[in-house]
C-alpha positions as protocol buffer text, in pm:
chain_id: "A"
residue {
  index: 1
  type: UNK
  ca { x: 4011 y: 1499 z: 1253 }
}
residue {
  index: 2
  type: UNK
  ca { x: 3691 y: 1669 z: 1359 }
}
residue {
  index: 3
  type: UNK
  ca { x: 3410 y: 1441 z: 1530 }
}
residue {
  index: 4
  type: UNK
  ca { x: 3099 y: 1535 z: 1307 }
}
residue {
  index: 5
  type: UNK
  ca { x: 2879 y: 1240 z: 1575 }
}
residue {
  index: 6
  type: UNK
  ca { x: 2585 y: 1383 z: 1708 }
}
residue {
  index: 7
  type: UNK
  ca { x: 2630 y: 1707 z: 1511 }
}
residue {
  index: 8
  type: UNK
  ca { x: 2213 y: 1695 z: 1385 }
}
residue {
  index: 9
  type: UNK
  ca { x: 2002 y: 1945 z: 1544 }
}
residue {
  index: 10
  type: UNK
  ca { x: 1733 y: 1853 z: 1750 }
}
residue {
  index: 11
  type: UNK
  ca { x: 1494 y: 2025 z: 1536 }
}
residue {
  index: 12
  type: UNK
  ca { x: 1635 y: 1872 z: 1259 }
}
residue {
  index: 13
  type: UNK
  ca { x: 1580 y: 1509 z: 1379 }
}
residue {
  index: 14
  type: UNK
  ca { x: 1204 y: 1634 z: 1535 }
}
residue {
  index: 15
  type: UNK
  ca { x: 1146 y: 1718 z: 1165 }
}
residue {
  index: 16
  type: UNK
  ca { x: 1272 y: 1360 z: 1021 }
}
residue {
  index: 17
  type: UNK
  ca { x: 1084 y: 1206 z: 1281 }
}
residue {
  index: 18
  type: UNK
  ca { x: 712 y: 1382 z: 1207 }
}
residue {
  index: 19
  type: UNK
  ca { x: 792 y: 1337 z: 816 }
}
residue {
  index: 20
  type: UNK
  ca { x: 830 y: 944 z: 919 }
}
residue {
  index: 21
  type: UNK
  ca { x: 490 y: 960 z: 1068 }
}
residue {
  index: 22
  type: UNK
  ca { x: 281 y: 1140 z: 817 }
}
residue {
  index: 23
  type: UNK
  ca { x: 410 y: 941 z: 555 }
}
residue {
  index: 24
  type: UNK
  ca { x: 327 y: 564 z: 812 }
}
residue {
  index: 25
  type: UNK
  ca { x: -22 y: 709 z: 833 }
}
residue {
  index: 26
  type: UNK
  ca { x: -49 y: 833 z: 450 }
}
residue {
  index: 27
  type: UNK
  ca { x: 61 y: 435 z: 397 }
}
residue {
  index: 28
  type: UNK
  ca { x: -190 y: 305 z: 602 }
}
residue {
  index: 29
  type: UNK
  ca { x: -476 y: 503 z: 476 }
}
residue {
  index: 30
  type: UNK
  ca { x: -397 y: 399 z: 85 }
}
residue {
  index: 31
  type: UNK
  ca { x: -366 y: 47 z: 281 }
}
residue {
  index: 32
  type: UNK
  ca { x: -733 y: 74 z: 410 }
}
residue {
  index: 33
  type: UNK
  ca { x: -860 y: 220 z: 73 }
}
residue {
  index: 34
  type: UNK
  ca { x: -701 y: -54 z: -154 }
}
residue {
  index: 35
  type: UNK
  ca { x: -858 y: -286 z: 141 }
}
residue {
  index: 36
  type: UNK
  ca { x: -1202 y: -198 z: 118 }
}
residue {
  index: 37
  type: UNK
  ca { x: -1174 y: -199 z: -290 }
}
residue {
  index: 38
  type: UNK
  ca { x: -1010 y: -507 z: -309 }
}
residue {
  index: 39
  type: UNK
  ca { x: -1276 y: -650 z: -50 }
}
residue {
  index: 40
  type: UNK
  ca { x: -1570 y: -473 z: -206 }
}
residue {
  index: 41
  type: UNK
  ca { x: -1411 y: -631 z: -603 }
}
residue {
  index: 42
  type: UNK
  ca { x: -1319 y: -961 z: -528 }
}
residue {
  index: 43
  type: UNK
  ca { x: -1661 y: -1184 z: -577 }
}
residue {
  index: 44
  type: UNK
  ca { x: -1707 y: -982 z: -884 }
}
residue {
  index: 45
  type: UNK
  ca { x: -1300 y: -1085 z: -998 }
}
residue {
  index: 46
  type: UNK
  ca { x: -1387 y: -1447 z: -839 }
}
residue {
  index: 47
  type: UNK
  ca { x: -1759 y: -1417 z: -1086 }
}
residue {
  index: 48
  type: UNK
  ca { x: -1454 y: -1338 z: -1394 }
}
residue {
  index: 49
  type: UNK
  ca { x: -1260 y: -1589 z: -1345 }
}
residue {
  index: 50
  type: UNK
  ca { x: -1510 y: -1835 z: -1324 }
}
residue {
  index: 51
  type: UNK
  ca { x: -1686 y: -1710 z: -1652 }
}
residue {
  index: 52
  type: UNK
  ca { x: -1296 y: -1707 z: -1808 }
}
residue {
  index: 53
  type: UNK
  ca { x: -1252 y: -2086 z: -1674 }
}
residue {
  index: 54
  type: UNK
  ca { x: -1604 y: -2205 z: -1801 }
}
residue {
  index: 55
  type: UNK
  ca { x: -1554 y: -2063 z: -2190 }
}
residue {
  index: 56
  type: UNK
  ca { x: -1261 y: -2189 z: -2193 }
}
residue {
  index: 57
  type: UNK
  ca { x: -1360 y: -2547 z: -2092 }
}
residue {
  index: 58
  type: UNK
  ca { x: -1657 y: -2503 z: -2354 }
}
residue {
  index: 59
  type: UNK
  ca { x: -1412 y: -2369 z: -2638 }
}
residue {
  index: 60
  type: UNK
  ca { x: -1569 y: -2034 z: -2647 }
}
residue {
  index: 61
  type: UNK
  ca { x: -1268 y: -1835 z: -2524 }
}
């Protein structure tokens, strides 16, 4: 039986490891972009919910 352990190429597992970090900073970058919309949209989703909640408890929804 052959031992196949260890048989990756340095290269190989340089490449893996670069791919890993692009794609942690591409995640934190959507992370910061769904941040600031999500900060910059909530009073106006808080201001919707509040209109939703007062027709409703004046039966106009």
């Amino acid at each position: 039986m052959i031992d196949t352990r260890g048989a990756l190429a340095v290269e190989t597992l340089l490449k893996l490891v670069l791919v890993l970090v692009a794609l942690l900073l591409v995640i934190e970058v959507v992370q910061a972009i769904v941040g600031t919309l999500i900060g910059i949209l909530q009073p106006l989703l808080m201001l919707a919910v509040l209109v939703l909640i007062g027709l409703w408890l004046l039966d106009r929804l």
